[in-house]
C-alpha positions in Angstrom: 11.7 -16.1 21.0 15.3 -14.6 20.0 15.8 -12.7 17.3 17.0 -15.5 15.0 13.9 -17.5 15.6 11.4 -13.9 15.0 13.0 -13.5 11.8 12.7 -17.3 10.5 8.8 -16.9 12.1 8.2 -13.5 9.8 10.1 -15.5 7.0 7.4 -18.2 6.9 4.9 -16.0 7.4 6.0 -14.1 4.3 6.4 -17.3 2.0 3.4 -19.8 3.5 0.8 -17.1 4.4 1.3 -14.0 2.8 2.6 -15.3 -1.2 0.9 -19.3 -0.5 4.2 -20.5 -2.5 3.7 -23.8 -4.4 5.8 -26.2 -4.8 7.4 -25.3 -8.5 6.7 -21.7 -8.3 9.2 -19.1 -9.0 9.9 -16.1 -6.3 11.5 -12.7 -7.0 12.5 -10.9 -4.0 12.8 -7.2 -3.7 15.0 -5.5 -0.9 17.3 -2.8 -0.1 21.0 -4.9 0.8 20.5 -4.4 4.1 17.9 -7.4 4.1 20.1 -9.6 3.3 19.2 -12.0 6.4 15.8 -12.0 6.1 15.9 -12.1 2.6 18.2 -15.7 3.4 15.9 -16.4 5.4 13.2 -16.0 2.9 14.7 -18.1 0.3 15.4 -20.9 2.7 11.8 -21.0 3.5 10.7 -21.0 -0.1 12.7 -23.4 -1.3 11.8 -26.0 1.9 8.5 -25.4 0.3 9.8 -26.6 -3.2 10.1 -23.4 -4.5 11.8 -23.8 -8.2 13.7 -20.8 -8.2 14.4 -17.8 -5.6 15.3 -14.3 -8.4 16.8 -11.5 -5.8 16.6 -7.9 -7.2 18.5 -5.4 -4.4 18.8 -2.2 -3.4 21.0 0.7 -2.1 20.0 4.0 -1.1 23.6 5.4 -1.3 23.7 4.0 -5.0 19.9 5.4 -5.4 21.2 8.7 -4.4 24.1 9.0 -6.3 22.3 8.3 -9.6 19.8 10.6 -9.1 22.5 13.4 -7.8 25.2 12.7 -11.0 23.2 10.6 -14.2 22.1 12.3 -17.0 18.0 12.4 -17.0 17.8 10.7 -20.4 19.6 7.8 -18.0 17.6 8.3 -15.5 14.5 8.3 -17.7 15.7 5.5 -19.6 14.1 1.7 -18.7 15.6 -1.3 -20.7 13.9 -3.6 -22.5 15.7 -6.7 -20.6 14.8 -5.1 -17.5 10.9 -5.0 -18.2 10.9 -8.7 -19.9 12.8 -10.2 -17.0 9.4 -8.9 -15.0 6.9 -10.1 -18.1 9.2 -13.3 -17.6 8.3 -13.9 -14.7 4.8 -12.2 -14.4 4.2 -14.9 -17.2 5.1 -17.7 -15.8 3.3 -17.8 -12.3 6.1 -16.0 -10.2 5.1 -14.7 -7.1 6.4 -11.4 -6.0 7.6 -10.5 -2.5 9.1 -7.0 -2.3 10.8 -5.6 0.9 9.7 -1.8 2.0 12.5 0.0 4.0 14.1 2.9 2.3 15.1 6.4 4.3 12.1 8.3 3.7 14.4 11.5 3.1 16.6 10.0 0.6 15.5 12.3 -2.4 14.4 15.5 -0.7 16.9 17.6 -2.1 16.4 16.2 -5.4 14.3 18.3 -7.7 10.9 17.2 -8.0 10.2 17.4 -11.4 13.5 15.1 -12.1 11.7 12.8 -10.0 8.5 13.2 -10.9 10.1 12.1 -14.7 11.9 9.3 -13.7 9.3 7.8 -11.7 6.4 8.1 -14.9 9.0 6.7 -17.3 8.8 3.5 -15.2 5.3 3.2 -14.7 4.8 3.2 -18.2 6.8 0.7 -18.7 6.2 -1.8 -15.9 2.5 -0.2 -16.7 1.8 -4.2 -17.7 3.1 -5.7 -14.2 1.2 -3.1 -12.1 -1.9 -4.1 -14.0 -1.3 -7.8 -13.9 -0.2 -7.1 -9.8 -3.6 -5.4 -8.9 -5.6 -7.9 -10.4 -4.4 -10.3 -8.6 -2.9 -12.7 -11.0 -0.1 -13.6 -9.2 0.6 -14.0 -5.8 2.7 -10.4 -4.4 3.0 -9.1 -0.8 5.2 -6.1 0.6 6.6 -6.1 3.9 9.3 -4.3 6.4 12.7 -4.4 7.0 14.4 -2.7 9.7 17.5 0.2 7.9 19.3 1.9 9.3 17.9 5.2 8.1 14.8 4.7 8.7 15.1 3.4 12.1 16.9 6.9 13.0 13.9 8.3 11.4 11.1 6.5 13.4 13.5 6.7 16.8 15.2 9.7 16.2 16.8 10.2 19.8 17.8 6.5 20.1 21.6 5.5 18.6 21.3 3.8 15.6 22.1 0.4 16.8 18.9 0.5 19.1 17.0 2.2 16.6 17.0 -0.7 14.5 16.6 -2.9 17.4 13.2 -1.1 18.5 12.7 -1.5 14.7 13.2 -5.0 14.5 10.5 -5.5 17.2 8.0 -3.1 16.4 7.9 -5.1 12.7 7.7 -8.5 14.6 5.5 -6.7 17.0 3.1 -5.2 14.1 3.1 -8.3 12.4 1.7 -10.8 15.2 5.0 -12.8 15.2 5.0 -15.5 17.9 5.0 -18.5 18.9 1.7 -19.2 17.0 2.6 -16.8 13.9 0.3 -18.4 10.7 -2.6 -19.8 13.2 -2.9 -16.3 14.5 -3.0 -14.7 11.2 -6.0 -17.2 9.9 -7.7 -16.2 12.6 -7.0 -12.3 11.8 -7.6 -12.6 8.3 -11.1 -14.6 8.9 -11.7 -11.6 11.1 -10.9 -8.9 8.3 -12.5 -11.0 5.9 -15.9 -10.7 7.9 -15.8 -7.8 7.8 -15.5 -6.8 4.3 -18.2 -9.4 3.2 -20.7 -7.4 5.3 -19.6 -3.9 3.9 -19.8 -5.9 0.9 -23.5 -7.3 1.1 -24.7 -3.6 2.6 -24.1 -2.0 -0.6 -24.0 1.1 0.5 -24.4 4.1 -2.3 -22.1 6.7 -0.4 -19.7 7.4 2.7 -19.4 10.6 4.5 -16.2 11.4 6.3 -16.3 14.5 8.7 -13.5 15.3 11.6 -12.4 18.7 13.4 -9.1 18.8 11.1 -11.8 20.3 8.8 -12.6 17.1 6.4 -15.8 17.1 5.1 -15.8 14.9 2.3 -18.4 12.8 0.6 -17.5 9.8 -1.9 -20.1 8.2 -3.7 -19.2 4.5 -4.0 -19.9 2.3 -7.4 -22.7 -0.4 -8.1 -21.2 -3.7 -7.7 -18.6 -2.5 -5.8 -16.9 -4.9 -3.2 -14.8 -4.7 0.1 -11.7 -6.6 0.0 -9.5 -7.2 3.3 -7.5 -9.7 5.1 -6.3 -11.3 2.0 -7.1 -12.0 -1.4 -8.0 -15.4 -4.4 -6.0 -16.0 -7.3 -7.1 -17.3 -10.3 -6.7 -21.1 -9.4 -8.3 -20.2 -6.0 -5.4 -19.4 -3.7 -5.6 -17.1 -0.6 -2.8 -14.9 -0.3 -2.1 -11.4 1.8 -0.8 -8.7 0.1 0.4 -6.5 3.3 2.1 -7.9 5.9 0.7 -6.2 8.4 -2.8 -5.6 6.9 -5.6 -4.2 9.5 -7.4 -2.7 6.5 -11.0 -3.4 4.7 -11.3 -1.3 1.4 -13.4 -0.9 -2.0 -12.9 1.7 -4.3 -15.0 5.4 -5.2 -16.7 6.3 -8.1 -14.0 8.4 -9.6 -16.3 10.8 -10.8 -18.1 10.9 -7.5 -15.8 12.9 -4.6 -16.8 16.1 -3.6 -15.5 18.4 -0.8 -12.2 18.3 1.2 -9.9 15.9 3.1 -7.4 16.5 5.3 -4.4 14.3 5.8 -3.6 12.9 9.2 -0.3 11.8 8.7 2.5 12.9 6.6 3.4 11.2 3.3 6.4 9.9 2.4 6.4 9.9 -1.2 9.2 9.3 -3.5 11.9 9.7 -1.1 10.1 13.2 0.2 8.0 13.6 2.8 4.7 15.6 2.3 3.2 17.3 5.6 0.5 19.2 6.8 -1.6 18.9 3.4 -5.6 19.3 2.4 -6.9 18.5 -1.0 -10.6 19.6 -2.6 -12.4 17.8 -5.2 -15.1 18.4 -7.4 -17.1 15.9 -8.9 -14.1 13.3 -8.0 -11.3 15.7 -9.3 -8.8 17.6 -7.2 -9.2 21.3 -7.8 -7.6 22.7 -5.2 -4.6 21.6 -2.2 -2.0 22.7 -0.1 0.9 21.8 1.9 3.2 22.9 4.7 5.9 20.6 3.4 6.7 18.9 -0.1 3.9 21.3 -1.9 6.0 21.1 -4.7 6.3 17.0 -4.7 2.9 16.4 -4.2 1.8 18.9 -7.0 4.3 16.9 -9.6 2.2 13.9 -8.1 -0.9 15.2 -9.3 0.3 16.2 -12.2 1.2 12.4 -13.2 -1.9 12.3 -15.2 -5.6 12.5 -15.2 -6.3 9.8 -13.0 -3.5 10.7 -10.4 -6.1 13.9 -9.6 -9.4 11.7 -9.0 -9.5 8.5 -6.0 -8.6 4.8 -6.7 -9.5 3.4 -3.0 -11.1 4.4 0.2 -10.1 2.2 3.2 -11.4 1.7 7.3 -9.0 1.2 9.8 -10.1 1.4 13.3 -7.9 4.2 15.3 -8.3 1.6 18.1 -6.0 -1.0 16.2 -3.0 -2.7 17.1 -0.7 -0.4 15.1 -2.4 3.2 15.8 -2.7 2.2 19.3 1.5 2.4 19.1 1.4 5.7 18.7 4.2 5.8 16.3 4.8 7.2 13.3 6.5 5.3 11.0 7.0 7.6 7.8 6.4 4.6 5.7 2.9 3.9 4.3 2.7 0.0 4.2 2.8 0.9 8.4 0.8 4.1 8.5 -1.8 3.2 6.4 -2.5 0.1 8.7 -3.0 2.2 12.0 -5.7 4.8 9.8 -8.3 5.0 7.6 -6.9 6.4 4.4 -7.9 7.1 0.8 -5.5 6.5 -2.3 -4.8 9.2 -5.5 -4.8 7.3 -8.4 -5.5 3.5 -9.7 -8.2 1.7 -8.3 -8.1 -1.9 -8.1 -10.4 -3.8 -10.5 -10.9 -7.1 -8.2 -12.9 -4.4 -6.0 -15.5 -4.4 -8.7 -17.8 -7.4 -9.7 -16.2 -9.1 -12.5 -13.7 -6.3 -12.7 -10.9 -8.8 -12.9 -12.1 -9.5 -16.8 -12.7 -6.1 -17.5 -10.8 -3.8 -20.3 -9.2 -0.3 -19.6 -12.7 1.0 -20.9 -15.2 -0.8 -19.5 -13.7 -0.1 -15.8 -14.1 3.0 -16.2 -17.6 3.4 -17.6 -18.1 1.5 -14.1 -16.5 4.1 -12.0 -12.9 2.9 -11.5 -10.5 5.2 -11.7 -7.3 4.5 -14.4 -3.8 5.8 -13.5 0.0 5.5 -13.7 0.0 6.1 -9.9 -1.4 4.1 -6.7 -0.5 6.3 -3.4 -2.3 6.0 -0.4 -2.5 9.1 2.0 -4.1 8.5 5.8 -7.1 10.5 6.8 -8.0 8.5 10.2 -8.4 10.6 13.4 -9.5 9.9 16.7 -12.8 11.9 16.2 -13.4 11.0 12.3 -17.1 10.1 11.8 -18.1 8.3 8.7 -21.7 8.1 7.8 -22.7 5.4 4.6 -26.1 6.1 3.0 -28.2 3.3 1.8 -29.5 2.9 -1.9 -32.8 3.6 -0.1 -31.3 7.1 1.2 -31.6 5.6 5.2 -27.9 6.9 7.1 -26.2 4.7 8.9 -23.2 5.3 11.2 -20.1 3.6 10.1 -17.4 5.4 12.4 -17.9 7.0 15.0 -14.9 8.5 17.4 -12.6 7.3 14.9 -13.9 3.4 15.4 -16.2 0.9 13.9 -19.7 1.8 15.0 -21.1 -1.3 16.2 
């Protein structure tokens, strides 16, 4: 395949498999400008499927930048009414949501963190309404990768930037299982992942135990009812749609108040145009009391600062370190990529579809079930090639879920 006929491939993939369009159905698109042919690409696929209308919100780092270096913070803190009720618009009326994940990972770092930090909880609070509706799966949303130029020079560094997006390019086609047989490969991955999580699901185990030689040691109680999600996920009317494209990932959610010890990132995070390296956090009855960082201390303590929740776990997640992306051995500063090649936990929200009947469930009742409640969702990878993880049963029997960083069986 060229690289014309990839891109259509990953295109469909993105509108038949990944958002299940229906004929009638609104789309918004979310990319940085530098999409702008897959994004084409996206909309002719959509609208082959009947789609009714293709909304396009871009991007621009450069622009992103310069507001953050020059605006006023009460304009930078400011979000407009028609800005949030084009989203309830559309959140409203069935839309689905396909947003594009590509932006220079640096881009902020000499911005100061608590300018940020502001900026970033003034919109959560105001899009807090399309997060929620987002995570419980009401409408149909998936995030994927394009190839910019910035961050190809980030992932290939010694490569010129016209072969940096190139390698890219490929690595995303690569990652994503485009070929010849693109959506009859990915049901038969997703029925895989799916398999998967219904047995975590039906083992209802009461805890996990995570141990490696970076020097985690951490326990996380998991929630009654709880349930392992992965592959894709069902819509109210009954629709299976993916939310990452890739996805290699099963995951539930902690007990928020149940997290005790320390964890040690694997990877570095990039986080709100920063990247956060070489960093540990502690918890105490599911609450971060202590952490540190070689890099970015500053941006990931504004981070847990966010609120409450943003100090207590929303997810825990497997990925097999023998997996298709960690088995790349790259690092792709970008967490929709990372994430998929490691286990990894997430500061903040937890999903309610990973709770029985969570999906009908108010702020309060979630949490008298264990979820954890936050403006934030940020996943941070913990997967090594030595991580063991140990589940104990309701019946206090240990059974090996990882060992040597893979599944045990």
């Amino acid at each position: 395949m060229n690289f014309n006929e990839q891109l259509n491939a990953y295109a469909e993939l993105l509108i038949n498999t990944g958002l299940s369009l229906q004929k009638g159905q609104d789309l918004v698109i979310r990319s940085p400008i530098e999409g702008r042919d897959l994004v084409v690409a996206c909309a002719e696929a959509a609208y082959a499927g009947g789609a009714a209308d293709v909304r396009v919100i871009w991007s621009d780092d450069a622009l992103t930048l310069l507001k953050y270096e020059h605006a006023a913070e009460e304009v930078l803190n400011t979000v407009h009414d028609f800005d949030t009720e084009l989203y309830r618009h559309y959140i409203e009326n069935g839309a689905a949501f396909l947003s594009f994940t590509g932006s220079d990972p640096d881009l902020l770092k000499q911005i100061d963190a608590h300018k940020l930090q502001k900026a970033s909880m003034s919109r959560s609070k105001a899009m807090r309404f399309y997060s929620e509706a987002i995570m419980k799966d009401e409408n149909p949303w998936t995030v994927a990768g394009i190839a910019t130029e910035a961050w190809a020079k980030k992932v290939y560094p010694e490569d010129d930037t016209d072969l940096a997006v190139k390698k890219l390019w490929q690595a995303i086609f690569d990652m994503c299982r485009v070929s010849e047989s693109t959506l009859a490969d990915w049901k038969k991955h997703t029925t895989t992942v799916d398999g998967k999580a219904k047995k975590l699901t039906e083992a209802a185990y009461k805890s996990l135990h995570y141990k490696n030689s970076l020097g985690t040691d951490l326990t996380i109680t998991l929630p009654e009812g709880h349930i392992w999600a992965g592959g894709g996920s069902t819509l109210p009317d009954g629709r299976y749609f993916v939310a990452n494209i890739p996805t290699e990932e099963v995951f539930t959610l902690p007990h928020r108040t149940g997290v005790d010890g320390v964890v040690h990132a694997s990877m570095p995070l990039a986080y709100n145009g920063n990247v956060i390296d070489n960093f540990w956090l502690r918890f105490k009855d599911g609450k971060v009391v202590d952490f540190d960082a070689e890099k970015g201390k500053d941006v990931l303590a504004r981070l847990l600062d966010t609120d409450e929740g943003a100090r207590r776990l929303g997810e825990v997640a497997l990925v097999p370190y023998d997996s298709p992306i960690s088995n790349r051995n790259q690092l792709f500063y970008n967490t929709l990529y990372d994430e998929n090649a490691s286990c990894h936990l997430a500061l903040g929200k937890a999903y309610p579809t990973n709770l029985q009947g969570g999906g009908d469930l108010n702020e309060e009742a979630l949490l008298e079930r264990g979820a954890n409640d936050s403006l934030i969702h940020v996943d941070f990878m913990v997967g090594t090639e030595d991580l063991s993880i140990t589940a104990t049963t309701t019946d206090g029997d240990e059974v090996p879920i990882f060992v040597n960083g893979n599944w045990a069986e």
